[in-house]
VEXVO-864130 format. One record per residue (C-alpha): x, z, y; residue number from 1; chain. Coordinates in steps of 0.25 Angstrom, whole numbers. Example, Ala and Ser with C-alpha at 12.3 -4.5 7.8 and 13.67 -1.06 7.14 Angstrom:
BEGIN
<atom px="49" pz="31" py="-18" seq="1" mol="A"/>
<atom px="55" pz="29" py="-4" seq="2" mol="A"/>
//
This chain:
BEGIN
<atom px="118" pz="-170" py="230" seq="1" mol="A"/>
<atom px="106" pz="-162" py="237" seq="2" mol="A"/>
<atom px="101" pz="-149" py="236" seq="3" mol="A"/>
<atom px="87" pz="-150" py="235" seq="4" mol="A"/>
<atom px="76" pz="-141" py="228" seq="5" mol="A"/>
<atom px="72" pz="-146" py="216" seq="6" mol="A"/>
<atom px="58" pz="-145" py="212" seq="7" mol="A"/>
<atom px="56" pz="-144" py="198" seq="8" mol="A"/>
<atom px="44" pz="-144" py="190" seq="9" mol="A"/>
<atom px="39" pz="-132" py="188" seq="10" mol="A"/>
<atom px="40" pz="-129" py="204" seq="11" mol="A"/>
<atom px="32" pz="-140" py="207" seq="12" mol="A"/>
<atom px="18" pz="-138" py="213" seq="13" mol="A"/>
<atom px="6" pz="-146" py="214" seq="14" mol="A"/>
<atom px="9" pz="-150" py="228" seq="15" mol="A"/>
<atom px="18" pz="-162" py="228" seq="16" mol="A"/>
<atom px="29" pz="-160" py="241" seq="17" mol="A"/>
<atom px="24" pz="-162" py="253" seq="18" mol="A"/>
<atom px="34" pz="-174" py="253" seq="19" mol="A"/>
<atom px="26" pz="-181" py="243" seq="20" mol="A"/>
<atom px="12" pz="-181" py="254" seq="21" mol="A"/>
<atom px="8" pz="-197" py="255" seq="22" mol="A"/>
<atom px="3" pz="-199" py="269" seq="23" mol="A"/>
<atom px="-12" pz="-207" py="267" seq="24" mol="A"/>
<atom px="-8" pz="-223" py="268" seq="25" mol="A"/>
<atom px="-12" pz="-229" py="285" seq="26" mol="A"/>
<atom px="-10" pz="-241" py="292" seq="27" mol="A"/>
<atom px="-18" pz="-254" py="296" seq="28" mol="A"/>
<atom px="-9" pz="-261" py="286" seq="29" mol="A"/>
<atom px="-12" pz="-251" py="274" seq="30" mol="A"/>
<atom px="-26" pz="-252" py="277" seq="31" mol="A"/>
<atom px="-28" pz="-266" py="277" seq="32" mol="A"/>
<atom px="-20" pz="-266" py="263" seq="33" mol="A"/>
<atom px="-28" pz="-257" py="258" seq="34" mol="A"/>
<atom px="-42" pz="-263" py="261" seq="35" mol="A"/>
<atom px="-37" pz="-275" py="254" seq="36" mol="A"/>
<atom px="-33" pz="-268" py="242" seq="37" mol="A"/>
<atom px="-48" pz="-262" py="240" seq="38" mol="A"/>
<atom px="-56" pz="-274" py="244" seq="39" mol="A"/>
<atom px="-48" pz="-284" py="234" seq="40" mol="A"/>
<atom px="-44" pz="-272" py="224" seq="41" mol="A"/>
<atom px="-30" pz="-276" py="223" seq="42" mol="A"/>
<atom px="-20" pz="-267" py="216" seq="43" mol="A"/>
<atom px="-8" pz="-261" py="219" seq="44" mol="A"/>
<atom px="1" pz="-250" py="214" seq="45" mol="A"/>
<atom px="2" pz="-245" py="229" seq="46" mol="A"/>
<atom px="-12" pz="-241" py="226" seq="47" mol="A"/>
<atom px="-16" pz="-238" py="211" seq="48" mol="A"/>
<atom px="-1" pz="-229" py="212" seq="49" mol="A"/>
<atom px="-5" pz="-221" py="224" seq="50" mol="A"/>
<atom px="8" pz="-225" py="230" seq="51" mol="A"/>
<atom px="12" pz="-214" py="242" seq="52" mol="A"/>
<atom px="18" pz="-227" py="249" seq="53" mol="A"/>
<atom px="5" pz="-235" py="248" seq="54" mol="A"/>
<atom px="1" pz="-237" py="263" seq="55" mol="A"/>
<atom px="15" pz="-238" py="269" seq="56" mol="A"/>
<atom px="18" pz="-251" py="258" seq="57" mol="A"/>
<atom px="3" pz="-256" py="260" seq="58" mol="A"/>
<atom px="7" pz="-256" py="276" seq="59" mol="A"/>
<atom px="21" pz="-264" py="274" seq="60" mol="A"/>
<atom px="14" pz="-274" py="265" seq="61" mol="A"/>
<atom px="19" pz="-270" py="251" seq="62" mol="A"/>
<atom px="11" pz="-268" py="239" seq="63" mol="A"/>
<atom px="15" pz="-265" py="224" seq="64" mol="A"/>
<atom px="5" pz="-272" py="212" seq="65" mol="A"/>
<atom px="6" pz="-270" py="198" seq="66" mol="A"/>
<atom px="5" pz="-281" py="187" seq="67" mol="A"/>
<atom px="5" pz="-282" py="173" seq="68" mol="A"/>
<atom px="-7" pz="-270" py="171" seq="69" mol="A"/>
<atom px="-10" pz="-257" py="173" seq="70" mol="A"/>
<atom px="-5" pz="-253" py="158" seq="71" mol="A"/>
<atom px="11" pz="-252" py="156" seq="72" mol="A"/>
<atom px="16" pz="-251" py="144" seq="73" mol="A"/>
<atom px="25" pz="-241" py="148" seq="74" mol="A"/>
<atom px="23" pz="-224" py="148" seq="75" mol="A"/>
<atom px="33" pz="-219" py="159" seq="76" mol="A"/>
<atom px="30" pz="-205" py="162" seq="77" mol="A"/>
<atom px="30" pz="-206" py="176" seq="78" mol="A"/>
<atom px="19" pz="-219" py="179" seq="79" mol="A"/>
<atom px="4" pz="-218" py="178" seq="80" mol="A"/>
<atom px="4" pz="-232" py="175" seq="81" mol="A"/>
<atom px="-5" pz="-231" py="159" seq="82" mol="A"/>
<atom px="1" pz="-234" py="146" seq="83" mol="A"/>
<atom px="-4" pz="-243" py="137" seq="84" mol="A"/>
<atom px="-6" pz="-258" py="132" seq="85" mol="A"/>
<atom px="-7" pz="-267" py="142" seq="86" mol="A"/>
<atom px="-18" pz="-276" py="146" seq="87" mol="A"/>
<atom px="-13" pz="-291" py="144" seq="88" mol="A"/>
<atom px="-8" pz="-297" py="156" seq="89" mol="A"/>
<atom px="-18" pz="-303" py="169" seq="90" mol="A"/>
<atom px="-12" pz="-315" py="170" seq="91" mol="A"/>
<atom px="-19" pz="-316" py="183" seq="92" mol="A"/>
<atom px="-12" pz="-303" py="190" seq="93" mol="A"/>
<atom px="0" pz="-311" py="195" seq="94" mol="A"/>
<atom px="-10" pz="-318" py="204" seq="95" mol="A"/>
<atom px="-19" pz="-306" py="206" seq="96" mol="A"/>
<atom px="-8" pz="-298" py="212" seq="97" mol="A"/>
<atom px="-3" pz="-310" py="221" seq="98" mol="A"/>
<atom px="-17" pz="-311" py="226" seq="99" mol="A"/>
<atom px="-16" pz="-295" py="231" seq="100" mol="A"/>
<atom px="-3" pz="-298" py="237" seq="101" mol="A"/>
<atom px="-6" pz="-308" py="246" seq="102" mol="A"/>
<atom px="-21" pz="-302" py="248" seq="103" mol="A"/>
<atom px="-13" pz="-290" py="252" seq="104" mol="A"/>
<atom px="-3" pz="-297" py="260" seq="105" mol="A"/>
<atom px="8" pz="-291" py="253" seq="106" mol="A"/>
<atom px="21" pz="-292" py="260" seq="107" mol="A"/>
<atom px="30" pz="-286" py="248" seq="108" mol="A"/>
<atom px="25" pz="-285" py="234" seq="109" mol="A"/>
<atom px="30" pz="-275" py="223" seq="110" mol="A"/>
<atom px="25" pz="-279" py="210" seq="111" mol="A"/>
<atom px="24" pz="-269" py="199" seq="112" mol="A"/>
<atom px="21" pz="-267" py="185" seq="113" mol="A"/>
<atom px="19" pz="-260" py="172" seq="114" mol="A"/>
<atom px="27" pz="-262" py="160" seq="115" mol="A"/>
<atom px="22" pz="-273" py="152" seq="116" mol="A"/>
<atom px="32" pz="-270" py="139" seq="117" mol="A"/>
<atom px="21" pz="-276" py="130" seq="118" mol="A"/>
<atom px="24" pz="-291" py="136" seq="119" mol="A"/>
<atom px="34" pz="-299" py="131" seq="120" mol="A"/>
<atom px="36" pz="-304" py="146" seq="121" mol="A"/>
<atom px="36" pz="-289" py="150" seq="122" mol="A"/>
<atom px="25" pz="-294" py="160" seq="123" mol="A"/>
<atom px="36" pz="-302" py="169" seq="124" mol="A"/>
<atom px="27" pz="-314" py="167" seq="125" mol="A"/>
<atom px="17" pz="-309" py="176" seq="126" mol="A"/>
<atom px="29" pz="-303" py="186" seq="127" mol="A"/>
<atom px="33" pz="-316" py="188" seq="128" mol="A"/>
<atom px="18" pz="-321" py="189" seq="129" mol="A"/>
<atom px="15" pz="-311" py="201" seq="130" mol="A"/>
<atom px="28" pz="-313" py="206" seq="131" mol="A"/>
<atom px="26" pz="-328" py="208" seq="132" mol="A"/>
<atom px="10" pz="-325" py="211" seq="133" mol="A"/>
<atom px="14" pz="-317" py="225" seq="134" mol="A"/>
<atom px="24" pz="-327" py="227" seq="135" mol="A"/>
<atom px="14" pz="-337" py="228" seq="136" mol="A"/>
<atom px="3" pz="-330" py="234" seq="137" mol="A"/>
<atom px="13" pz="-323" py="246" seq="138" mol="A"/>
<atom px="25" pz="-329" py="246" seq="139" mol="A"/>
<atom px="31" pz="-321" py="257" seq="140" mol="A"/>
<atom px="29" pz="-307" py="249" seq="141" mol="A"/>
<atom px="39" pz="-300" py="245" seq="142" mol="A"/>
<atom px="39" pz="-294" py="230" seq="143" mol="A"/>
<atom px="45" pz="-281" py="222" seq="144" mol="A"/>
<atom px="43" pz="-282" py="207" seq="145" mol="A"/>
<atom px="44" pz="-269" py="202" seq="146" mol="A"/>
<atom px="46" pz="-273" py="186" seq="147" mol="A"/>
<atom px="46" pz="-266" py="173" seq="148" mol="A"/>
<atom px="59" pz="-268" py="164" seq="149" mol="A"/>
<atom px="53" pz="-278" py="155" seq="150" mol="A"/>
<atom px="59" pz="-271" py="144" seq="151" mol="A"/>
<atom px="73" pz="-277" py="146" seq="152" mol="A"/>
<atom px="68" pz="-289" py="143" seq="153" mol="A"/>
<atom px="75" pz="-295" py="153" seq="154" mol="A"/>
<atom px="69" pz="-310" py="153" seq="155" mol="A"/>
<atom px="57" pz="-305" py="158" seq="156" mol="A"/>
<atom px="63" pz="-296" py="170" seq="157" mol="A"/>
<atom px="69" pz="-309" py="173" seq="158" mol="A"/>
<atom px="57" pz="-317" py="174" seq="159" mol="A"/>
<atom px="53" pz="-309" py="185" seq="160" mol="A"/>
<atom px="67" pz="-309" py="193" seq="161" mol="A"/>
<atom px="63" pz="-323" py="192" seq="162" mol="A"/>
<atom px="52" pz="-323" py="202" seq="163" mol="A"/>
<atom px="64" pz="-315" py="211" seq="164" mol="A"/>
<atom px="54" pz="-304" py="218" seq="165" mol="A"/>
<atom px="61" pz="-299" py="228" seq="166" mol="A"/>
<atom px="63" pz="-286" py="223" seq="167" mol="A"/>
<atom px="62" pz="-282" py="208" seq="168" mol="A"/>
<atom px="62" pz="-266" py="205" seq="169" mol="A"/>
<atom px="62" pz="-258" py="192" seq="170" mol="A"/>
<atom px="61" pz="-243" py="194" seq="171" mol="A"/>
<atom px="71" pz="-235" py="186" seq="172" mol="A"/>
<atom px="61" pz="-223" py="188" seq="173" mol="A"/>
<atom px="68" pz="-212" py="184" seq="174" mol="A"/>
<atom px="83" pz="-207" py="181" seq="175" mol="A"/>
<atom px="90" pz="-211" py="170" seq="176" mol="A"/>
<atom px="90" pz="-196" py="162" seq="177" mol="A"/>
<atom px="75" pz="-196" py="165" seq="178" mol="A"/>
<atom px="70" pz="-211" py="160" seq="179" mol="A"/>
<atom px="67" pz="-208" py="146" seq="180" mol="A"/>
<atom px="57" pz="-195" py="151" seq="181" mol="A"/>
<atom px="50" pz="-205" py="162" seq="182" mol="A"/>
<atom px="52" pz="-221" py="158" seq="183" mol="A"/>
<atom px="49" pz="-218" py="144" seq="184" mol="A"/>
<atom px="50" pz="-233" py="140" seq="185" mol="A"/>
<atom px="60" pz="-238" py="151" seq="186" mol="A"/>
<atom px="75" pz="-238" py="149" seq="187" mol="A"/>
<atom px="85" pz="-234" py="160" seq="188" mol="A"/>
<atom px="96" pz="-244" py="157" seq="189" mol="A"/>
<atom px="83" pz="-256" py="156" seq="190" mol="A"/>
<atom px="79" pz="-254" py="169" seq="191" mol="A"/>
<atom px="92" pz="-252" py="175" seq="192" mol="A"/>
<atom px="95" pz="-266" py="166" seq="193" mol="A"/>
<atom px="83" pz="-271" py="175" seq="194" mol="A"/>
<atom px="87" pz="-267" py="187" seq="195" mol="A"/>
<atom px="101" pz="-274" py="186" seq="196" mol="A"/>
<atom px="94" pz="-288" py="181" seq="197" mol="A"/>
<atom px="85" pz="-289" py="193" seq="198" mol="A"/>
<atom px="98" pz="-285" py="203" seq="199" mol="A"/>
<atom px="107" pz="-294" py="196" seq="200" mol="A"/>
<atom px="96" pz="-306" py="196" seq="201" mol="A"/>
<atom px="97" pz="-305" py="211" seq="202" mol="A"/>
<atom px="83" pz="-297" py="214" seq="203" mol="A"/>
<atom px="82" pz="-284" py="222" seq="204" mol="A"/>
<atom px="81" pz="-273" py="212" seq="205" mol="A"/>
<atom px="74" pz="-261" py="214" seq="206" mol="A"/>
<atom px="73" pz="-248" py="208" seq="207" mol="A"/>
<atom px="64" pz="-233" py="208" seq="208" mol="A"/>
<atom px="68" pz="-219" py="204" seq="209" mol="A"/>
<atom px="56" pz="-208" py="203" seq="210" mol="A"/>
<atom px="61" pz="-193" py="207" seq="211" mol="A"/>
<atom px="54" pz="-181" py="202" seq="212" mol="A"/>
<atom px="58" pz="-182" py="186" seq="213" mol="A"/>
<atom px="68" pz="-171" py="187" seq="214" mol="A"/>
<atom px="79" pz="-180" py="190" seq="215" mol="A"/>
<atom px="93" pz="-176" py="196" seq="216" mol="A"/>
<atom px="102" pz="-182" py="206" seq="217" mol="A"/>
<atom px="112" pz="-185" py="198" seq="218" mol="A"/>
<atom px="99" pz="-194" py="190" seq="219" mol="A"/>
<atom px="96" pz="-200" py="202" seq="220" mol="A"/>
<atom px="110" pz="-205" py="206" seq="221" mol="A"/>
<atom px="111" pz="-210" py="193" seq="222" mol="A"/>
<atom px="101" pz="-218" py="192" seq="223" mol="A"/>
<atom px="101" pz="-222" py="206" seq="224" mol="A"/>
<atom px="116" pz="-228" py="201" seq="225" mol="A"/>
<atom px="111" pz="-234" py="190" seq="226" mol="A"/>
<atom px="99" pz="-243" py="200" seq="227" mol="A"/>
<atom px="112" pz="-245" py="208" seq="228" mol="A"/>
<atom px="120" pz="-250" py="199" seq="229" mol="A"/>
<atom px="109" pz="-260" py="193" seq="230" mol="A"/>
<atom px="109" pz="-264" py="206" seq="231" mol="A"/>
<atom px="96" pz="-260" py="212" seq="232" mol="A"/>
<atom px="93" pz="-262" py="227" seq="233" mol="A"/>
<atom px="82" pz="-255" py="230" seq="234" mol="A"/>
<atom px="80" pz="-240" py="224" seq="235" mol="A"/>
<atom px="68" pz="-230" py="226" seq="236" mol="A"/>
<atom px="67" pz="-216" py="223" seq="237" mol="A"/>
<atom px="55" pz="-208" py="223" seq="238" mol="A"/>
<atom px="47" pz="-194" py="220" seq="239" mol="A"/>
<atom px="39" pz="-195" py="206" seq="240" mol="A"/>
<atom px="26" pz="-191" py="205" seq="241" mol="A"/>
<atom px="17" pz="-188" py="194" seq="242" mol="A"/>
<atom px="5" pz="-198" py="190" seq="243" mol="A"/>
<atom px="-1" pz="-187" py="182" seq="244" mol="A"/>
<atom px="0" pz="-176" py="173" seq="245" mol="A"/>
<atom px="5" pz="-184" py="161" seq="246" mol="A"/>
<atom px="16" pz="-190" py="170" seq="247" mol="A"/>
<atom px="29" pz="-185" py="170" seq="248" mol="A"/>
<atom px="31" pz="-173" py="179" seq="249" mol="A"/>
<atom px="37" pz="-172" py="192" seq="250" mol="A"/>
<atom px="47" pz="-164" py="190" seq="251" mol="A"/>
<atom px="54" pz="-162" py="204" seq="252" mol="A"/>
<atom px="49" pz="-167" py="219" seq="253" mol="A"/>
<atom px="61" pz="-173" py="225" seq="254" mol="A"/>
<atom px="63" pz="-170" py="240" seq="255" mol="A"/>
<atom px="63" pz="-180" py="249" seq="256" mol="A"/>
<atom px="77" pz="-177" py="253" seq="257" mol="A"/>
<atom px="82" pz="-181" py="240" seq="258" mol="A"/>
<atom px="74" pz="-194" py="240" seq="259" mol="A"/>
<atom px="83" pz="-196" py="253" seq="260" mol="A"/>
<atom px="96" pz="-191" py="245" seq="261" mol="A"/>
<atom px="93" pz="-201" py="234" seq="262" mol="A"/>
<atom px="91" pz="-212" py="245" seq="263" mol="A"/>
<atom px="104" pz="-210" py="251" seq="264" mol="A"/>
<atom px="112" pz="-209" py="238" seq="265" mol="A"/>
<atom px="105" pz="-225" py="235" seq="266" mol="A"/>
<atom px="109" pz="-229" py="248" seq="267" mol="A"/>
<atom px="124" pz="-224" py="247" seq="268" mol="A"/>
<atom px="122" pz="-231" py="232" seq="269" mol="A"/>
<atom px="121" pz="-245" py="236" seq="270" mol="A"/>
<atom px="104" pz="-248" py="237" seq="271" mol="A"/>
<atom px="97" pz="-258" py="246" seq="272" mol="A"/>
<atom px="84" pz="-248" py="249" seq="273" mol="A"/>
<atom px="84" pz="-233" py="243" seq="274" mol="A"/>
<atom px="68" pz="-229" py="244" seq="275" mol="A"/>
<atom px="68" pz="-214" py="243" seq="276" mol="A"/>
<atom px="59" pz="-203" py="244" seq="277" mol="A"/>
<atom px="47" pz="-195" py="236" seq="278" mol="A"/>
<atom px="35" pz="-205" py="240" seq="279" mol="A"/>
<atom px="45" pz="-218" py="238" seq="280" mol="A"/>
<atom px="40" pz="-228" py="225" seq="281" mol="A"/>
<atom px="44" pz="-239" py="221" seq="282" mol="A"/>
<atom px="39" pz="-250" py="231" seq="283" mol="A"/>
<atom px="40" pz="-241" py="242" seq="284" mol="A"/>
<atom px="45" pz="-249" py="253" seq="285" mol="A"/>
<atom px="47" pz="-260" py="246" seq="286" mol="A"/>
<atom px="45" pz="-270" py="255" seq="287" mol="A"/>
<atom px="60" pz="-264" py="261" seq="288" mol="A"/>
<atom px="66" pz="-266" py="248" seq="289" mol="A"/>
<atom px="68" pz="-282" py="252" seq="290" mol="A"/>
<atom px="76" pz="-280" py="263" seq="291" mol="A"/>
<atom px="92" pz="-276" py="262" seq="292" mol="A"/>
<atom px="96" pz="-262" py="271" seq="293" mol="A"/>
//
C-alpha cells in the first residue's frame, strides 16, 4: 500500500489538479478527421463527450459511435447520458454509422450504446446489424463493442458474440461497495456474469473502473480481482469527473501515482493491457488492446 494525500470533498477547489489540463487536440491526421466530421456532420462520442483523448485517438485512426439513441433507459448518477423513454429504433443507423467509418477511414471502431431495457432484443439486433454493416463496408477495421448487460438476458448478449468483434467490453464502473450509490439499476454479480460469458465464448473481454467516488484500495483490488477472475484481458482505470451539478460528486482526486500503483498491481494480477491514469476512458488506446504484450 501507498501513502498518498487523500483529497476529500470538502478540500476540494474549484480548480481541478493540474494533472487533470488536456493539451488542445494537433496533427495533420486529427485535423483532416476533424474537417470531415463537420463537413458530413458525423457523430461520435469522441466528440459530443469532450473526450480529453480525442486528437491522440483521431490521429491513430480510432473513433467511438453510439447506437441505439440518445435516450437510455437507465439513470446512473455518474453519466450525462438523458433519462427517459426511447425513440423507437432507426432501422437505418447500422448503415449510417458504417458509412462514417468508412468516410472516416477508421482503422479500429469502438461501438457503443445506451441501454435499451425497453426492447425485448435489449437493442442486440441493431449490434449485430452494425457490426455486420462496418464489416461490409471496411472489412479490414477492427471493432470494440462496448455493450450494455442486456439485462441478463443472455440470448441477446449472445447474438452479439455472434458477429465475433474483436474485442467486447462492459465497464464495471465502480467498486463493488459503491454500485448501488452510482449504477443505480445495474448489478455487480450481472455484469461480472457478463464479463465471464464473452471470455468464456472466446472474445477478448474488457473492462473500466471510474476513481474519484470515495473508494479504497482494498475496493479497488477487490474488484480488480473479481474482472480477473471473470477473466477479463484488458482493464482501464480512470479519474471521474463530474457532468454537472446534479451528478454525483467527486469526491476525491486520485494522483497520478496511484493510477501507476493500480496499474502495476493489474500487471502482477495476470491482464493483457492495464490502461491507467486520471485522463484514461474507456477506449483510450484501444487500438493497442488487439494486440498480446
Amino acid at each position: 500500500m501507498i501513502d498518498l494525500p487523500v483529497i476529500v470533498a470538502s478540500d476540494v477547489k474549484p480548480r481541478k489538479p493540474d494533472w487533470l489540463r488536456v493539451k488542445l487536440p494537433v496533427g495533420k491526421e486529427y485535423a483532416h478527421v476533424r474537417s470531415l466530421v463537420d463537413e458530413h456532420k458525423l457523430h461520435t462520442i469522441c466528440e459530443s463527450g469532450n473526450c480529453p483523448n480525442m486528437g491522440e485517438c483521431w490521429g491513430a485512426g480510432t473513433a467511438t459511435f453510439m447506437i441505439l439513441g440518445n435516450i437510455c433507459t437507465r439513470s446512473c448518477s455518474f453519466c450525462a447520458v438523458a433519462t427517459g423513454r426511447p425513440l423507437a429504433v432507426d432501422t437505418d443507423e447500422p448503415n449510417r454509422v458504417a458509412n462514417s467509418i468508412k468516410l472516416m477511414n477508421v482503422k479500429h471502431a469502438v461501438i457503443t450504446s445506451v441501454d435499451r431495457d425497453d426492447l425485448k432484443d435489449g437493442g442486440s439486433i441493431i449490434w449485430a446489424q452494425t457490426i455486420i454493416a462496418i464489416r461490409q463496408q471496411s472489412p479490414i477495421t477492427t471493432m470494440e463493442t462496448l455493450i450494455p448487460d442486456f439485462k441478463g438476458v443472455w440470448e441477446n448478449l449472445y447474438r452479439v458474440c455472434e458477429q465475433k468483434p474483436e474485442i467486447i467490453s462492459h465497464n464495471i464502473e465502480t467498486v463493488k461497495r459503491l454500485t448501488k450509490e452510482v449504477r443505480i439499476q445495474a448489478k455487480y454479480e450481472r455484469s461480472m456474469e457478463c464479463l465471464k460469458r464473452v471470455s468464456d465464448y472466446g472474445i477478448r473481454t474488457k473492462s473500466g473502473i471510474m476513481l474519484g467516488f470515495g473508494e479504497t484500495e482494498a475496493d479497488i483490488i477487490e474488484t480488480m480481482t473479481d474482472l480477473k477472475q471473470a477473466g477479463v484481458h484488458v482493464l482501464t482505470l480512470g479519474q471521474y469527473l463530474q457532468p454537472t451539478k446534479n451528478h454525483h460528486p467527486v469526491i476525491n482526486w486520485v494522483h497520478p501515482d496511484e493510477f501507476l500503483h493500480y496499474k502495476n498491481i493489474g500487471l502482477k494480477m495476470g491482464f493483457k493491457y492495464v490502461e491507467s491514469g486520471p485522463l484514461v476512458r474507456s477506449s483510450y488506446h484501444a487500438e493497442k488492446h488487439l494486440l498480446d504484450n
